[in-house]
C-alpha positions in Angstrom: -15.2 14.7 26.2 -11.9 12.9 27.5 -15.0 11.0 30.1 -17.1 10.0 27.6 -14.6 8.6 25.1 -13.3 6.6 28.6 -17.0 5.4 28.8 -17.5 4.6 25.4 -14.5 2.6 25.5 -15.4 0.5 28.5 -18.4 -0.4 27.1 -16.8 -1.6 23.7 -14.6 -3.2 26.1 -17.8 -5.8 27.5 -18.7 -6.0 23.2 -15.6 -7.2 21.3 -12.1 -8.9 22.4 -8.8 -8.1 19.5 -7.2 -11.6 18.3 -5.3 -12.2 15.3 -5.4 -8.7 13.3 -9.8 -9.4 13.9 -12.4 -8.1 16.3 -14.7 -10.6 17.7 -18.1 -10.1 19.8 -17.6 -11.2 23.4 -20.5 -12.7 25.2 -22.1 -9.5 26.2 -24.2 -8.2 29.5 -27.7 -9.1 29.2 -28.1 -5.0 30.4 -27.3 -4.1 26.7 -30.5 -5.6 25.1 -34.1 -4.4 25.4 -35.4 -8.4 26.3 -34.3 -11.7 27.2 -35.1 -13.0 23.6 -32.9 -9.9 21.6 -30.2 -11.5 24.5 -30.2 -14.9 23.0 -31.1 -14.4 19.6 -27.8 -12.2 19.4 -25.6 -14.8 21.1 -27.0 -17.4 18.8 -25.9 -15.3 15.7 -22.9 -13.6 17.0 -20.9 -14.4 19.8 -17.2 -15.2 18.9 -18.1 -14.4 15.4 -15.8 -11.7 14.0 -17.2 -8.3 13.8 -17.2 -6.1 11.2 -18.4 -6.1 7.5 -18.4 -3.5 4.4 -20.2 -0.9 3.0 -19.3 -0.6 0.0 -19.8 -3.0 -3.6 -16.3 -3.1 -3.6 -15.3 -4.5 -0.3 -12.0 -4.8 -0.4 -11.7 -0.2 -0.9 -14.1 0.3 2.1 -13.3 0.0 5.7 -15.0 -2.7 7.7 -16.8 -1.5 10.2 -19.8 -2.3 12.9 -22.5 -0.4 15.0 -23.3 -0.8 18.8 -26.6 0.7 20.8 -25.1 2.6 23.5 -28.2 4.1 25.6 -30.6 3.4 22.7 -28.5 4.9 20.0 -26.4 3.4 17.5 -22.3 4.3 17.8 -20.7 3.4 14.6 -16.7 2.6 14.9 -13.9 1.5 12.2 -12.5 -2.2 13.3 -9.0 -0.7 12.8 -9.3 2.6 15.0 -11.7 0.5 17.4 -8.4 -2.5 17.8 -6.0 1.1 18.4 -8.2 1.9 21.1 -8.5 -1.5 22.6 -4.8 -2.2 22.5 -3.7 1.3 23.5 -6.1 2.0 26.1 -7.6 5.3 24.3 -9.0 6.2 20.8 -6.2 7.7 18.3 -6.2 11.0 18.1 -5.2 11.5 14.3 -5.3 9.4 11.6 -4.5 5.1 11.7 -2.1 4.4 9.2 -2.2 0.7 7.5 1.7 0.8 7.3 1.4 -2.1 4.5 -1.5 -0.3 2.5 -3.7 -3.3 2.6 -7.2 -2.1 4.6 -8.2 -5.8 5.9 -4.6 -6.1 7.4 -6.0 -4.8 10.9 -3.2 -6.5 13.0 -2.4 -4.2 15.5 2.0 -4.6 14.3 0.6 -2.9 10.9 -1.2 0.3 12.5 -0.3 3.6 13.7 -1.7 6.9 14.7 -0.2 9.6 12.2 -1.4 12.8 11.1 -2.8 13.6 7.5 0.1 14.8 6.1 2.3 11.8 7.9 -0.8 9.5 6.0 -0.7 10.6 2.9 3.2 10.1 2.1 1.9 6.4 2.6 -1.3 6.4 0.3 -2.4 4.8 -3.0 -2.1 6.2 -6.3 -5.4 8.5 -6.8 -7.8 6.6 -8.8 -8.3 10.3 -11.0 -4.8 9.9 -11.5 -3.9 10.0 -15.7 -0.3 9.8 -15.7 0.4 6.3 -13.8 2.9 8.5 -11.5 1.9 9.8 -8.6 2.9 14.1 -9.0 2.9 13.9 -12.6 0.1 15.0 -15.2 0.2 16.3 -18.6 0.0 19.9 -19.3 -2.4 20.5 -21.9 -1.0 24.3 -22.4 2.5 23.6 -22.6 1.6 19.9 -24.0 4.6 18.6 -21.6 4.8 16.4 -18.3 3.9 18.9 -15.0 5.8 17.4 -11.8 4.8 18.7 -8.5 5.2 17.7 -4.9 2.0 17.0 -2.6 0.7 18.5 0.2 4.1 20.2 1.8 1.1 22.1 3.6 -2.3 22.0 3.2 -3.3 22.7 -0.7 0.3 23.3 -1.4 2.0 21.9 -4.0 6.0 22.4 -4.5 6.4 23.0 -8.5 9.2 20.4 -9.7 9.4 20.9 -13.2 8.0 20.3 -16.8 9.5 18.0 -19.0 8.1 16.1 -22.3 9.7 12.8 -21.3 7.6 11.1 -19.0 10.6 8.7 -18.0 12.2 11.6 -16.4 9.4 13.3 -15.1 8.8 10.2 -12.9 12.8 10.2 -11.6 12.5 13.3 -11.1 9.1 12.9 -8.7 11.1 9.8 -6.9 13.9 12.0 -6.0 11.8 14.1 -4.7 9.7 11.5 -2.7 12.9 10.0 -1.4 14.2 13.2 0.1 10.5 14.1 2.3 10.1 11.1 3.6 7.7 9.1 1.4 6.9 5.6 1.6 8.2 2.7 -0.8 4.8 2.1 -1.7 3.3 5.6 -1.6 1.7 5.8 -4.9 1.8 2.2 -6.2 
């Protein structure tokens, strides 16, 4: 597995070059297209272009990303976890971390390889989230604000409290961010 991935990423090595937080397409081996005329028409279209483009209506919530025919078939890689690998010499092995939040900000100074737990103490506010306040939601039962702590391991939740101001309920879930480690931003 370890040889493959070293493969894979010396042939992404010949496709793209890291500048500037962006992935451009290099000039590229004639051996990686099936004629002369695929050869040139890609240069024509690509070569020093940036790489990289959206899936998603929405671009700015989806990942860019980009396909290249290895052998025939068609690897697909993330821009960000494709600039880890050619700045750090091998693929991450969790999860890359945009430090600032911001999913275009692909400058190498604003990654990291963390694990999910690591990750999510750095993520956005849920977009099913009702309360504004990341931890907090109302409890139709008790018709009072629920606080709870995410993820201390997987599916667990740490029970914080219940409270019918929602003021408090959302010191209360700051406290407990501050003390595990949470990001500034985590939940804005």
């Amino acid at each position: 597995m370890n040889e493959e991935r070293g493969l894979i990423l010396d042939y992404l090595r010949e496709c793209v070059r890291y500048e500037d937080g962006k992935l451009l397409w290099k000039a590229r081996p004639i051996e990686h297209f099936a004629s002369k005329k695929s050869y040139l028409a890609w240069h024509t279209k690509f070569q020093d272009k940036e790489c990289g483009s959206s899936n998603s209506k929405v671009e700015r919530l989806s990942y860019l990303r980009f396909g290249i025919s290895i052998n025939g078939k068609v690897k697909l890689f993330l821009v960000h976890r494709a600039i880890w690998a050619l700045v750090h010499g091998k693929f991450p092995s969790k999860f890359i971390d945009h430090i600032d939040g911001n999913i275009r900000n692909n400058d190498v100074s604003n990654l990291r390889d963390i694990n999910n737990q690591e990750n999510s103490k750095n993520a956005k506010i849920s977009t099913l989230n009702t309360s504004g306040i990341t931890g907090v939601s109302w409890d139709t039962k008790w018709k009072m604000w629920r606080i709870q702590g995410g993820g201390i391991s997987s599916g667990n939740y740490e029970y914080l409290g219940i409270t019918r101001d929602l003021f408090e309920a959302a010191c209360v879930r700051r406290k407990w961010e501050l003390n595990n480690g949470y990001s500034e931003r985590h939940g804005k």
